[in-house]
VEXVOFI-553215 format. One line per field, with one value per residue (C-alpha): residue number from 1; residue in one letter; y, z, x. Coordinates in nm, 2 decimals. Each point is the difference from the previous one (the first is absolute). Example, Ala and Ser with C-alpha at 12.3 -4.5 7.8 and 13.67 -1.06 7.14 Angstrom:
num 1,2
residuo A,S
Y -0.45,0.34
Z 0.78,-0.07
X 1.23,0.14
//
This chain:
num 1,2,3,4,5,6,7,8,9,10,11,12,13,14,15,16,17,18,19,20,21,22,23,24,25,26,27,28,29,30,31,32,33,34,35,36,37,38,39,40,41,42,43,44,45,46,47,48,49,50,51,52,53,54,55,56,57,58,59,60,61,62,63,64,65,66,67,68,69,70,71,72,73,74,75,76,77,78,79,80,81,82,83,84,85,86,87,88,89,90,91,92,93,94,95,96,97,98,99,100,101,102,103,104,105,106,107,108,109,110,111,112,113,114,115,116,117,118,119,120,121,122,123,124,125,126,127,128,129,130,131,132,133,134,135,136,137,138,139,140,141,142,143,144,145,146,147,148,149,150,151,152,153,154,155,156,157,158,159,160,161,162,163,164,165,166,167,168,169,170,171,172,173,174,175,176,177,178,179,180,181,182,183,184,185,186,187,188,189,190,191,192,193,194,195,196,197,198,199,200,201,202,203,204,205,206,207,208,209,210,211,212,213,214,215,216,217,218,219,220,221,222,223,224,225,226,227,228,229,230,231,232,233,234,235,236,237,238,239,240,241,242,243,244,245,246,247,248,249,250,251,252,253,254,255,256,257,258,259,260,261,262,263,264,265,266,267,268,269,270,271,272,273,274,275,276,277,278,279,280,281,282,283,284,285,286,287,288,289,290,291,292,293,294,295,296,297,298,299,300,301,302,303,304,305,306,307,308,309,310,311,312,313,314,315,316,317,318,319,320,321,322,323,324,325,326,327,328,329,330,331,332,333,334,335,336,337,338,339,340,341,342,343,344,345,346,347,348,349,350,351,352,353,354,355,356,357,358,359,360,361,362,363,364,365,366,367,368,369,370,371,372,373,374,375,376,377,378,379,380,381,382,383,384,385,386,387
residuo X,X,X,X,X,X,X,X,X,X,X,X,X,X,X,X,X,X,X,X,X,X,X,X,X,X,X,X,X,X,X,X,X,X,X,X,X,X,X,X,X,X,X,X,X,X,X,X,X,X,X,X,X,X,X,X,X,X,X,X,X,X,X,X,X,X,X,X,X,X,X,X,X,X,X,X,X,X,X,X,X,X,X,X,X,X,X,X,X,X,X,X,X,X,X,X,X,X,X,X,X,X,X,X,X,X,X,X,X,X,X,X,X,X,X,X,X,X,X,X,X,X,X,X,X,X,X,X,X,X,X,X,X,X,X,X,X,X,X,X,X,X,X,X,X,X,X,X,X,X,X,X,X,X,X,X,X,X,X,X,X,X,X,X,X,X,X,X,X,X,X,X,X,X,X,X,X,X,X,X,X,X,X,X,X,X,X,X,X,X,X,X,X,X,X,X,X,X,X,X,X,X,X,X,X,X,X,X,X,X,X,X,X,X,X,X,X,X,X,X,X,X,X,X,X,X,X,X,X,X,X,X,X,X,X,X,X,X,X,X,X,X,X,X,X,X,X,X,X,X,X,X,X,X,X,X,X,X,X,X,X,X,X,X,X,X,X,X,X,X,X,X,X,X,X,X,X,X,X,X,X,X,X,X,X,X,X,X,X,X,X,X,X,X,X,X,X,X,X,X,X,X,X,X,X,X,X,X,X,X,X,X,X,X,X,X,X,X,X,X,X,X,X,X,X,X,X,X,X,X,X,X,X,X,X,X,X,X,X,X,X,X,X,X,X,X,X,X,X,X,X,X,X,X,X,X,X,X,X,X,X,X,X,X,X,X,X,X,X,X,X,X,X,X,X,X,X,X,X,X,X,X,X,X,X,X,X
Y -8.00,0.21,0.29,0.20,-0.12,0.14,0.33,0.10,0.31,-0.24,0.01,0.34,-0.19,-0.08,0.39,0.08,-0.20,0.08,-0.24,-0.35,0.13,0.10,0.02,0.35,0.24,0.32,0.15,0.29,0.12,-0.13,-0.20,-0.27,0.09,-0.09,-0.16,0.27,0.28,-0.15,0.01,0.39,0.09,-0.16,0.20,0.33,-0.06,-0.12,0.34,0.20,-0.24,0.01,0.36,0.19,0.39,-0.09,-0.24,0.34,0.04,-0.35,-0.10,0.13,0.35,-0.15,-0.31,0.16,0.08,-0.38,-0.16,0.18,-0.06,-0.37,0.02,0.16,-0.26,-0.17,0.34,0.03,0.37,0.10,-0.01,0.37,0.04,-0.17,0.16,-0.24,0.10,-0.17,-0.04,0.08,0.28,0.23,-0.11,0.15,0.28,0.12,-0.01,0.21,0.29,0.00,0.20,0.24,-0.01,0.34,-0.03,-0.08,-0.29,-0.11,-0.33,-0.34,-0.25,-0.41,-0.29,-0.07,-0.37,0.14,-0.09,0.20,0.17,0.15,0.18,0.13,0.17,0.15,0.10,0.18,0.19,0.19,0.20,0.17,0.06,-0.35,-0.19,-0.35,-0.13,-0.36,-0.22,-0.29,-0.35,-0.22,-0.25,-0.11,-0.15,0.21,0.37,0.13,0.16,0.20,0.19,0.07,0.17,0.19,0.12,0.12,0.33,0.35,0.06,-0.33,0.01,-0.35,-0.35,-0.24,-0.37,-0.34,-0.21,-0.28,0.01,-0.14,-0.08,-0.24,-0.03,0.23,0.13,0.32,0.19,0.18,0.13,0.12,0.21,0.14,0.12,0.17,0.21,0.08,0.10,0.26,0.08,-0.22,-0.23,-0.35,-0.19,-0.37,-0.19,-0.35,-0.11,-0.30,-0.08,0.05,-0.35,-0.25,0.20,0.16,0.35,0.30,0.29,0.24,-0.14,0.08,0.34,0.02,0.34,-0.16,-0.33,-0.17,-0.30,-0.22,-0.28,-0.17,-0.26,-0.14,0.14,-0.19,0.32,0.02,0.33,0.37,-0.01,0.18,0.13,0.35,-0.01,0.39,-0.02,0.14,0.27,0.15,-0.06,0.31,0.25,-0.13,0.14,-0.22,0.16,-0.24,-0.05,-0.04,0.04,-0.31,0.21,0.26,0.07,-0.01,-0.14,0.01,0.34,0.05,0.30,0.19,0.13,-0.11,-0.33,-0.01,-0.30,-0.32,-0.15,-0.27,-0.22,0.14,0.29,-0.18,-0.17,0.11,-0.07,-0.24,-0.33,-0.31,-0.21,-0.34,-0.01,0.07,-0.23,-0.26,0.07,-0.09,-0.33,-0.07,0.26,-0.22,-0.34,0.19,0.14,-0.33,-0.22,0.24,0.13,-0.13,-0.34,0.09,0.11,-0.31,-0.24,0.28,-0.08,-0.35,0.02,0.24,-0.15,-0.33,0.17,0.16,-0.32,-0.20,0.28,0.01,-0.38,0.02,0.26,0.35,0.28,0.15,0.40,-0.02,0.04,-0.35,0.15,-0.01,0.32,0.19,-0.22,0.08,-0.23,-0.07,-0.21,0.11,-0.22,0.10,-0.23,0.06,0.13,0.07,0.12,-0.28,-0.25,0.22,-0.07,-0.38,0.01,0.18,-0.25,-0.29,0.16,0.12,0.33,0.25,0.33,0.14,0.33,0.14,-0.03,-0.19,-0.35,-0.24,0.10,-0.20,0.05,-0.26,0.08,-0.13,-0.19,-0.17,-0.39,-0.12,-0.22,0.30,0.15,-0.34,-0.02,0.34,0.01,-0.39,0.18,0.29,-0.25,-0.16,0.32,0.13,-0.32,0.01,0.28
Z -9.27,0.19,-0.19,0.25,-0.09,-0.38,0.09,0.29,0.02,0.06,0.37,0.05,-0.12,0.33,0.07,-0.16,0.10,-0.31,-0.22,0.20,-0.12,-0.36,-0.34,0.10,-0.31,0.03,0.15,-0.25,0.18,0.35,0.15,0.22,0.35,0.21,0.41,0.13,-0.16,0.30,0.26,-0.08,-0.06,0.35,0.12,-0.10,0.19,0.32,-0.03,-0.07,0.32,0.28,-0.15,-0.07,-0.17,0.17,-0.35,-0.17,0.17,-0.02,-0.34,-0.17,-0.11,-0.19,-0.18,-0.30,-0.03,0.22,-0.31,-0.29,0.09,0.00,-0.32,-0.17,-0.09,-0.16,-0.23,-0.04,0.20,0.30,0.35,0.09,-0.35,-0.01,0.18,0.07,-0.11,-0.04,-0.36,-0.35,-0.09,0.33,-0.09,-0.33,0.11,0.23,-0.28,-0.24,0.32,-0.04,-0.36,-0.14,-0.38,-0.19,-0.35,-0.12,0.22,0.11,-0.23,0.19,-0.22,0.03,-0.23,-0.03,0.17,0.32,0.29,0.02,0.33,-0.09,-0.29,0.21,0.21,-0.23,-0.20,0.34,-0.07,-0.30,0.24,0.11,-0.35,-0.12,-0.35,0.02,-0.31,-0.05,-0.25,-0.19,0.04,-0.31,0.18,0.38,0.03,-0.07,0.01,-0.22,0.08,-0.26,-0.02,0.36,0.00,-0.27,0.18,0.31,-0.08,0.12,0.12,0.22,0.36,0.11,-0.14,0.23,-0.17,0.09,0.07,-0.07,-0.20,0.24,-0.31,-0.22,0.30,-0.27,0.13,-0.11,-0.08,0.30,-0.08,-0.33,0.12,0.27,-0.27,-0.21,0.31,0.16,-0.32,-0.06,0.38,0.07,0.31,0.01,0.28,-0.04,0.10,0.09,0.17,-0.25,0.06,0.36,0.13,-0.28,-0.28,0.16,0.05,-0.02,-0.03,0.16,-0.24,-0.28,0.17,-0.02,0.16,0.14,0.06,0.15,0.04,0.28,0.20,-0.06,-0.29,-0.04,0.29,0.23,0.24,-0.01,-0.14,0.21,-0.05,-0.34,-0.02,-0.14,-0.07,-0.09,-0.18,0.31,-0.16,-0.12,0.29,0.18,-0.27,-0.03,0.21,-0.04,0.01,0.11,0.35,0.37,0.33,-0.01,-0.23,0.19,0.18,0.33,0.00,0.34,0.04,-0.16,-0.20,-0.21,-0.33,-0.28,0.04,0.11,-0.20,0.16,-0.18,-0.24,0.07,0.25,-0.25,-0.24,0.30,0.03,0.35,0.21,-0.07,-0.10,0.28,0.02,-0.38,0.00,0.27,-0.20,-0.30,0.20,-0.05,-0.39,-0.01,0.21,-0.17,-0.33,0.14,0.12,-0.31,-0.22,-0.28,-0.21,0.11,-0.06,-0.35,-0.08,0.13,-0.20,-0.31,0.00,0.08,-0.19,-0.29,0.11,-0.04,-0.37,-0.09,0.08,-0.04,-0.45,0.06,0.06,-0.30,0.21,-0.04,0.23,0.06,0.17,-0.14,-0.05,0.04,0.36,0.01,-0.15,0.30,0.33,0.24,-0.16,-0.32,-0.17,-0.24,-0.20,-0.01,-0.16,0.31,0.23,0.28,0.00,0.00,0.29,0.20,-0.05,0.05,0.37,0.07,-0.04,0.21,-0.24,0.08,-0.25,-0.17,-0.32,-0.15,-0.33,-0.31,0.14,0.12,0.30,0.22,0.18,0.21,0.15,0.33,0.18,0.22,-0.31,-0.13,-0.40,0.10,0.07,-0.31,-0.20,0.17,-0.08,-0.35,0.03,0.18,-0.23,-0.37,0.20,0.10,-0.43,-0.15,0.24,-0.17
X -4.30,-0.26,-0.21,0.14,0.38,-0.10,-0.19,0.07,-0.22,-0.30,0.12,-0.20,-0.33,-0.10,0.04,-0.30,-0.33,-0.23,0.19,-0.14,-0.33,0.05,0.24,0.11,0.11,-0.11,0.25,0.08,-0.36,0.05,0.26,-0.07,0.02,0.32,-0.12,0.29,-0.21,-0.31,0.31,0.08,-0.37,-0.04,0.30,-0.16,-0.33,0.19,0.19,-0.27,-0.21,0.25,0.23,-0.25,0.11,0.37,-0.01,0.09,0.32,0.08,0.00,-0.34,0.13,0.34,-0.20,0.01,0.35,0.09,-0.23,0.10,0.36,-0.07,-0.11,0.27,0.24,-0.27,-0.05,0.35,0.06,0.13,-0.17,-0.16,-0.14,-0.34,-0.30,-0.32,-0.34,-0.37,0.05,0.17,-0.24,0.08,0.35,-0.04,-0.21,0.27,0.27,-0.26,0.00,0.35,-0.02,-0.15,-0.23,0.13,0.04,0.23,0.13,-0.33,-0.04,-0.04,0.08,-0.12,-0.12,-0.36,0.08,0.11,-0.21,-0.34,0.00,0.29,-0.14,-0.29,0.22,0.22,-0.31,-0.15,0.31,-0.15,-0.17,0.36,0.12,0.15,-0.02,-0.02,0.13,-0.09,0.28,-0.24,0.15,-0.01,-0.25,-0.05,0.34,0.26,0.04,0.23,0.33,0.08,-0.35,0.03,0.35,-0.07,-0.33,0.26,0.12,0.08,-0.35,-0.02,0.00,-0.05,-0.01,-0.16,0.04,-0.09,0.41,-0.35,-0.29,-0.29,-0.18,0.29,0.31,0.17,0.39,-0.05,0.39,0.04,0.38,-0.10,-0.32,0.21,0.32,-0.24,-0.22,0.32,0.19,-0.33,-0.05,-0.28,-0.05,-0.15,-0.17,0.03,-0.34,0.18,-0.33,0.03,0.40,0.07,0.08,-0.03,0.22,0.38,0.00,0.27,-0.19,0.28,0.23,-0.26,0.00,-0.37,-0.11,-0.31,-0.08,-0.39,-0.18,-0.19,0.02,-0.29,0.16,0.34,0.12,-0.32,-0.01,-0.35,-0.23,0.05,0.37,0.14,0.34,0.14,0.43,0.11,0.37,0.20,0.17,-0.37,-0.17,0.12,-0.11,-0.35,-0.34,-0.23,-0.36,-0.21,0.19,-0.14,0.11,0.22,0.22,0.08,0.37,-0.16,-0.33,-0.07,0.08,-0.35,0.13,-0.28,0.02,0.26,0.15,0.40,0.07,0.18,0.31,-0.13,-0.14,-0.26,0.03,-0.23,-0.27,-0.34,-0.19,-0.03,0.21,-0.23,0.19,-0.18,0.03,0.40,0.00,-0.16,0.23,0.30,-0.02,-0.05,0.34,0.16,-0.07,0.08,0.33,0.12,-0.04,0.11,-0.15,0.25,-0.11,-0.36,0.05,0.24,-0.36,-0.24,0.13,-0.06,-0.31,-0.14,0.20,-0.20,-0.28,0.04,0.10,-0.31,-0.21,0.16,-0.02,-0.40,-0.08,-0.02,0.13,0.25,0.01,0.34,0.31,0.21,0.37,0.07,0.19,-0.32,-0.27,-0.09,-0.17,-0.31,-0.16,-0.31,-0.22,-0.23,-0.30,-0.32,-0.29,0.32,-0.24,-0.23,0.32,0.17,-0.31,-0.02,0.39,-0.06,-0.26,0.15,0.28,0.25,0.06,0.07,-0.16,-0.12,0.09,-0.19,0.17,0.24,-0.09,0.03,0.28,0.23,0.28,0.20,0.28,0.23,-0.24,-0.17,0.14,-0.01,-0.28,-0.23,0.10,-0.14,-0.26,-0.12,0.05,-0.17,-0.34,0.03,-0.02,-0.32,-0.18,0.05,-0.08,-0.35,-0.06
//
C-alpha cells in the first residue's frame, strides 16, 4: 500500500517547493508557499505589462470582492460579505470607526491572552472616549470563560476574541461569548487568524457580528491580504469612519465632501486594493477549498496529537491543550532556553518559532507526513540535552 493510498493529502506536497529543502512547521506563522501562487503573481505582472490602467476595468477594481468571495466557504458565510484589506489591525480599525465611545456603552471587553496588536489598537481608542477592560486568564493557556462573561455587560460595546489562542492553539467558546454580548447589546468580532483553514469554520451560523483574520498561515495566501466578514443584516446600518475612496457608491464620479456609502462590502474598503497580494492569495484559498477543511482538521489532529505524545514521552512540557475539541493547529513545548533551542532548531533546518512564555511552536498541515513530525521532536531532545 502506497503512503499516498493511506493519506492521501500528501498529494499536494509537491505543490509547495520549500518542503524538499526543510522539515517545514511553522505554518501557524507562515504557510508554505503553493507554485500556483508564482503562476498568479506572474499573471498580475503580465496584466499590469501588456494591460496597462485597462487592468482596472478588467478584473483589478473587483479583486477584492472576486477574493473575498473565494474565501467564504472556507469561513463558513455567504459570498458578498467579506471585504479584503492589508491586514487584521485596519480590519479592526475599521470596525472601531463604526461606533461610537459615550458612557455608558463604551466598554471593550477582551482577555489579557488575546493577540497584542490587537490590544494596541483598541487602546489607541482611549483617545475617543473608550475603556478597555482587560479579563486576567488563570495562566498562559486558558482564558477563562466565566470571568469573561461576567466582565460583558450593559456598558460593553464590543468583544473582539481570539476562535484561537496564538500563544496555546486554545478553542476559545465562541457561541457562548456571542449569547452573552448579544443578550446585553454588545457585538463581537471573531479574530480567526489562527483557525481559518486548518480548524472548520461557521461563523454565520455562530452569528458573529464581525469576523477577521489573514492569509499569511493556514490558509498559505501569502502576507498583504486580511479579510473583514460584516454579519449581512448589520452591515447596512454601519459607517465605518476610517473609509476611502474605494468605499464610496460611485467612486469614480470623484464626488467631494461626505462619503455616499457603497453596499457592503465595498461599504467597509479603504483605498486602493493591494492587487498583486489578493492575487497571490488566490491560490492557498483554492488548495484549502478543494481538500476541505474537514479533511485538514481530520490529518491536524494526528499530528499534533503525535506531537504531544512524544513531546510527554521526552519530559517537556506541553502549553496546548490535549482534548482535541479544545486544540487548534499548533503544539507548544516548553523547553528550558526556548529561544536559543528555536535557533539551533532553524539551523539545522527544522523550521519552527518561539514565542515568550510560551515555548517552541510547532505546527504541522496537511502537506506535513508522521515522519517529519519524529524527526522533529528527535532533533528537538538533541538540541536540549546539548545544552
Amino acid at each position: 500500500m502506497s503512503v499516498m493510498s493511506v493519506d492521501p493529502l500528501l498529494a499536494w506536497r509537491g505543490e509547495f517547493p520549500i518542503l524538499d529543502t526543510c522539515t517545514y512547521l511553522v505554518s501557524h506563522s507562515l504557510g508554505a508557499m503553493p507554485r500556483r501562487a508564482s503562476t498568479y503573481l506572474q499573471q498580475f505582472a503580465d496584466e499590469w505589462s501588456s494591460r496597462g490602467v485597462r487592468a482596472w476595468y478588467e478584473g483589478w477594481w473587483e479583486v477584492g470582492r472576486t477574493t473575498g468571495d473565494l474565501l467564504a466557504p472556507v469561513l463558513g458565510v455567504r459570498p458578498g460579505t467579506i471585504s479584503m484589506h492589508q491586514n487584521v489591525t485596519v480590519a479592526m480599525a475599521i470596525i472601531a470607526s463604526c461606533h461610537s465611545f459615550e458612557p455608558p456603552r463604551n466598554r471593550i471587553v477582551m482577555t489579557d491572552l488575546e493577540f497584542p496588536s490587537n490590544m494596541y489598537l483598541f487602546e489607541g481608542f482611549r483617545r475617543y472616549g473608550a475603556e478597555i477592560v482587560y479579563v486576567k486568564s488563570p495562566d498562559t493557556m486558558r482564558t477563562d470563560l466565566q470571568a469573561l462573561l461576567d466582565a460583558i455587560d450593559e456598558r460593553t460595546v464590543l468583544v473582539p476574541l481570539s476562535y484561537v489562542l496564538f500563544k496555546s492553539a486554545y478553542i476559545q467558546d465562541a457561541a457562548a461569548v456571542i449569547e452573552k454580548a448579544h443578550r446585553v447589546g454588545a457585538r463581537v468580532i471573531l479574530d480567526v487568524y489562527q483557525a481559518a483553514g486548518t480548524v472548520p469554520l461557521e461563523i454565520e451560523r455562530l452569528a458573529a457580528d464581525f469576523a477577521v483574520g489573514g492569509s499569511v498561515k493556514w490558509l498559505c495566501g501569502g502576507p498583504g491580504a486580511g479579510y473583514l466578514y460584516v454579519r449581512p443584516d448589520l452591515a447596512p446600518a454601519l459607517e465605518p469612519g476610517i473609509v476611502g475612496w474605494a468605499a464610496h457608491a460611485e467612486p469614480f464620479e470623484f464626488a467631494r465632501g461626505a462619503i455616499a456609502y457603497a453596499d457592503a462590502p465595498e461599504r467597509f474598503q479603504s483605498g486602493t486594493p493591494n492587487v498583486p497580494s489578493l492575487y497571490s492569495a488566490r491560490a492557498g484559498y483554492e488548495i484549502v477549498r478543494e481538500i476541505g477543511v474537514t479533511a485538514i482538521r481530520e490529518k491536524s489532529l494526528r499530528l499534533t496529537r503525535r506531537l504531544i505524545d512524544l513531546a510527554k514521552a521526552s519530559g517537556f512540557r506541553v502549553n496546548t491543550p490535549e482534548a482535541d475539541d479544545e486544540r487548534g493547529g499548533s503544539v507548544i513545548i516548553d523547553v528550558p532556553g526556548a529561544q536559543a533551542v528555536a535557533d539551533e532548531l532553524i539551523r539545522r533546518e527544522v523550521i519552527i518559532d518561539h514565542r515568550p512564555g510560551a515555548g517552541i511552536r510547532m505546527a504541522p498541515h496537511f502537506y506535513n507526513t508522521a515522519e517529519e513530525i519524529e524527526h522533529a521532536m528527535k532533533v528537538l531532545v538533541e538540541v536540549v540535552s546539548a545544552r
